[in-house]
C-alpha positions as CSV (number, residue, x, y, z in Angstrom):
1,X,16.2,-22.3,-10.1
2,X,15.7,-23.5,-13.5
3,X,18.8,-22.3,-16.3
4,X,16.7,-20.4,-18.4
5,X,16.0,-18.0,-16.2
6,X,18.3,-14.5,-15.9
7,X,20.6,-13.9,-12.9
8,X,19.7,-10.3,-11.5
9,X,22.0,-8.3,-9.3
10,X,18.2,-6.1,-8.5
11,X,16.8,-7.6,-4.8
12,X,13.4,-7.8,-4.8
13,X,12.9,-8.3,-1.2
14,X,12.9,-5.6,1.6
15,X,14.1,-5.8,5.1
16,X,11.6,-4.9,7.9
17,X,14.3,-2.2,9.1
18,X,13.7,-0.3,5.7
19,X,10.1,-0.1,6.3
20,X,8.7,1.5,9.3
21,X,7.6,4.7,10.9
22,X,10.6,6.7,10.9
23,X,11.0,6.0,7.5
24,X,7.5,6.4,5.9
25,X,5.9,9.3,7.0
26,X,2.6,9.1,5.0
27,X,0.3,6.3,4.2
28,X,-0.1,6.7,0.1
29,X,-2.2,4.3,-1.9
30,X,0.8,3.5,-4.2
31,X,4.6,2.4,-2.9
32,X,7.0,0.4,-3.6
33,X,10.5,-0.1,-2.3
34,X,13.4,-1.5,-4.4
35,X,17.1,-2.4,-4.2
36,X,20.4,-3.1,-6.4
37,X,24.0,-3.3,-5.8
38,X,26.0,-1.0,-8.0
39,X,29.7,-1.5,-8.4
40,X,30.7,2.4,-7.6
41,X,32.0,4.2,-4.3
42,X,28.7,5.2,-2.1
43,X,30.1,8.6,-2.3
44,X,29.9,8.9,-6.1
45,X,26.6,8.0,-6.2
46,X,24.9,9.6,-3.6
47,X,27.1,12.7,-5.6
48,X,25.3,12.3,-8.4
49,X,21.9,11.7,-7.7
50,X,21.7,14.2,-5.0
51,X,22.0,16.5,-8.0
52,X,18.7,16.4,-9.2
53,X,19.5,17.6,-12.8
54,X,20.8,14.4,-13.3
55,X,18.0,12.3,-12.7
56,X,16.4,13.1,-16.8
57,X,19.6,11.1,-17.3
58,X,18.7,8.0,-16.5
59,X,14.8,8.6,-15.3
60,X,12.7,7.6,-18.3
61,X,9.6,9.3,-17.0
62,X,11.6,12.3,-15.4
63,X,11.9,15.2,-17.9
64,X,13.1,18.2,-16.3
65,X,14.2,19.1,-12.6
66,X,14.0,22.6,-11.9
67,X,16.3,23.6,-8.3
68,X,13.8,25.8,-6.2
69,X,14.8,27.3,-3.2
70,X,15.3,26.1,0.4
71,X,15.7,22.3,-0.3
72,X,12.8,22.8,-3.0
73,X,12.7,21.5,-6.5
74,X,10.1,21.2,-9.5
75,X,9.9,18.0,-11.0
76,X,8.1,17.7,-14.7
77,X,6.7,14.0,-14.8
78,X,5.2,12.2,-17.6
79,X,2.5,10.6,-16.6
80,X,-0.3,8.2,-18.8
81,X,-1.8,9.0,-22.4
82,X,1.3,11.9,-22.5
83,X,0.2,13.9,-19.5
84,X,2.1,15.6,-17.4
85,X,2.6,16.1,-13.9
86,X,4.2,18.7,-12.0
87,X,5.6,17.4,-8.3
88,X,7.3,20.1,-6.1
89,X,9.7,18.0,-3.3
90,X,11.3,19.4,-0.7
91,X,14.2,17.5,0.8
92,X,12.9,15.9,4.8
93,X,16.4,14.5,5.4
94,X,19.6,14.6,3.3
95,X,22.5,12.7,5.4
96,X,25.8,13.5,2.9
97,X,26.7,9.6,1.6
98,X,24.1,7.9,2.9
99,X,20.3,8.7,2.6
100,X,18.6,11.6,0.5
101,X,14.3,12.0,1.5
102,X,11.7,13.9,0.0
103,X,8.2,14.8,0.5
104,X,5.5,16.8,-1.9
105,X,5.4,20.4,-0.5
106,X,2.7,23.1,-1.4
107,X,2.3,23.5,-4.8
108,X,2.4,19.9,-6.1
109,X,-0.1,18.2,-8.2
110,X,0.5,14.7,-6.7
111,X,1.0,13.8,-3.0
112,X,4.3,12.0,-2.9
113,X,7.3,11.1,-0.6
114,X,10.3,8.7,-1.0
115,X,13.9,8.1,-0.1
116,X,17.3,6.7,-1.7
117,X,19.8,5.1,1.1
118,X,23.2,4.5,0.0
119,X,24.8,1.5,2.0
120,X,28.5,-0.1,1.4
121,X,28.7,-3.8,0.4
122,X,29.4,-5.7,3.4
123,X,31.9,-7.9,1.4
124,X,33.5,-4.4,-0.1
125,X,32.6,-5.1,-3.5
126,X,30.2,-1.3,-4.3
127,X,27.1,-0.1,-2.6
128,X,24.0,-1.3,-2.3
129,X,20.9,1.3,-2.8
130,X,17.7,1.4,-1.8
131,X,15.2,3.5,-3.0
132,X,11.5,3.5,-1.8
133,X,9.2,5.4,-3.2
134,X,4.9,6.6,-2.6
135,X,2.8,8.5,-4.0
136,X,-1.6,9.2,-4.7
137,X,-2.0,8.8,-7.7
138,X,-4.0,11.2,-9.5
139,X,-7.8,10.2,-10.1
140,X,-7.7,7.9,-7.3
141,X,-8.0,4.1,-7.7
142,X,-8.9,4.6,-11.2
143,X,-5.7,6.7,-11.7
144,X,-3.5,3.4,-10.0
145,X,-5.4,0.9,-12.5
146,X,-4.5,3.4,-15.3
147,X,-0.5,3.8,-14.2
148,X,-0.3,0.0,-13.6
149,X,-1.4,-0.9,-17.4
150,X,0.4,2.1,-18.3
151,X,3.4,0.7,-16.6
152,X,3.6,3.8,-15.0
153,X,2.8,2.9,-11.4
154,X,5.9,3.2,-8.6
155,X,6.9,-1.0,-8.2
156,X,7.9,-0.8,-12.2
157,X,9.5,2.7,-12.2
158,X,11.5,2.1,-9.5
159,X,12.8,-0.9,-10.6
160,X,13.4,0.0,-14.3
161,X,14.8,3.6,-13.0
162,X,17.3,1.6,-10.7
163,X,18.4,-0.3,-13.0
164,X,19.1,2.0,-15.4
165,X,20.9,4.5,-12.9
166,X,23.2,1.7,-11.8
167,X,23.6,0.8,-16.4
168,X,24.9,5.1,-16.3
169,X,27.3,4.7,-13.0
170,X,29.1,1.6,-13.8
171,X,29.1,1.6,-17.7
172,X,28.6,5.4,-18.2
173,X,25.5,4.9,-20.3
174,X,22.0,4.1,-20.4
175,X,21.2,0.8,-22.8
176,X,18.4,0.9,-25.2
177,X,17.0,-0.9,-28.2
178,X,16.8,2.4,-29.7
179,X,19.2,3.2,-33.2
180,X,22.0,5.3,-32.1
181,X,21.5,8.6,-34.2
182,X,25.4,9.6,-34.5
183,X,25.8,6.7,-37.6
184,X,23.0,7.3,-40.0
185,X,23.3,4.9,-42.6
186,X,23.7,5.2,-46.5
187,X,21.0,4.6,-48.8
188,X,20.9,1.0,-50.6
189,X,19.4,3.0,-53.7
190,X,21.9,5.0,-55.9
């Protein structure tokens, strides 16, 4: 590994055991699975990402959640060229700590399913979390060509989303390039 290149703390990779039958109940033409070790108690963050409000925080492309009933919620999505897309989830599994799943319900404009597993360090030091995520995208293959140059389609969300949800739970903020608003600055010109 040459100097130049950055040190991530985001694994690329995905174990065998995270991927099978049990765990992926549909067969969707887009997925991705993606993983990071965040320096926080599992509890904490299964905490606050099992409250879906939360997720505009730090979810770029997530922007609103709206809590249904019976495990149900409405998620507003934007999707390419400024559209956007209404999912309806209902939770398939929600183990308290450890593993939150979803799957599109009735109602939904995009077939979808995913899951978020929340798993203590082995060496102590925070939790690792996993989140997989799969989806058809809408218009087919032409829709997945039109999210990927988008940078809209699931392998680049999920890893910018993760990385940005562990940026809010260890620093307490999401970094951007973007001028903070609070400290307008003075005209040069008097």
């Amino acid at each position: 590994m040459s100097s130049s290149e950055p040190i991530s703390t985001d694994a690329d990779v995905a174990s065998p055991a995270f991927i099978d039958n049990d765990n992926v109940e549909g067969d969707h033409a887009a997925s991705t699975i993606r993983a990071a070790m965040i320096n926080r108690p599992r509890q904490d963050l299964y905490a606050f990402w099992r409250d879906f409000t939360n997720l505009p925080s730090f979810a770029e492309n997530v922007k609103a959640v709206e809590i249904l009933d019976g495990g149900r919620s409405q998620w507003t999505i934007a999707g390419p060229a400024g559209a956007e897309i209404d999912l309806v989830s209902e939770i398939t599994e929600d183990i308290p700590g450890e593993r939150i799943a979803w799957r599109s319900s009735e109602g939904s404009d995009v077939d979808h399913e995913g899951w978020i597993a929340f798993k203590d360090n082995a060496f102590g030091r925070g939790t690792e979390v996993r989140i997989f995520i799969s989806y058809d995208p809408p218009a087919g293959a032409i829709g997945k060509v039109v999210a990927k140059v988008m940078q809209r389609e699931p392998r680049i969300q999920a890893r910018r989303e993760l990385r940005r949800f562990k940026q809010l739970m260890e620093t307490g903020e999401v970094s951007t390039s973007k001028a903070p608003d609070a400290a307008p600055r003075a005209s040069r010109h008097f």
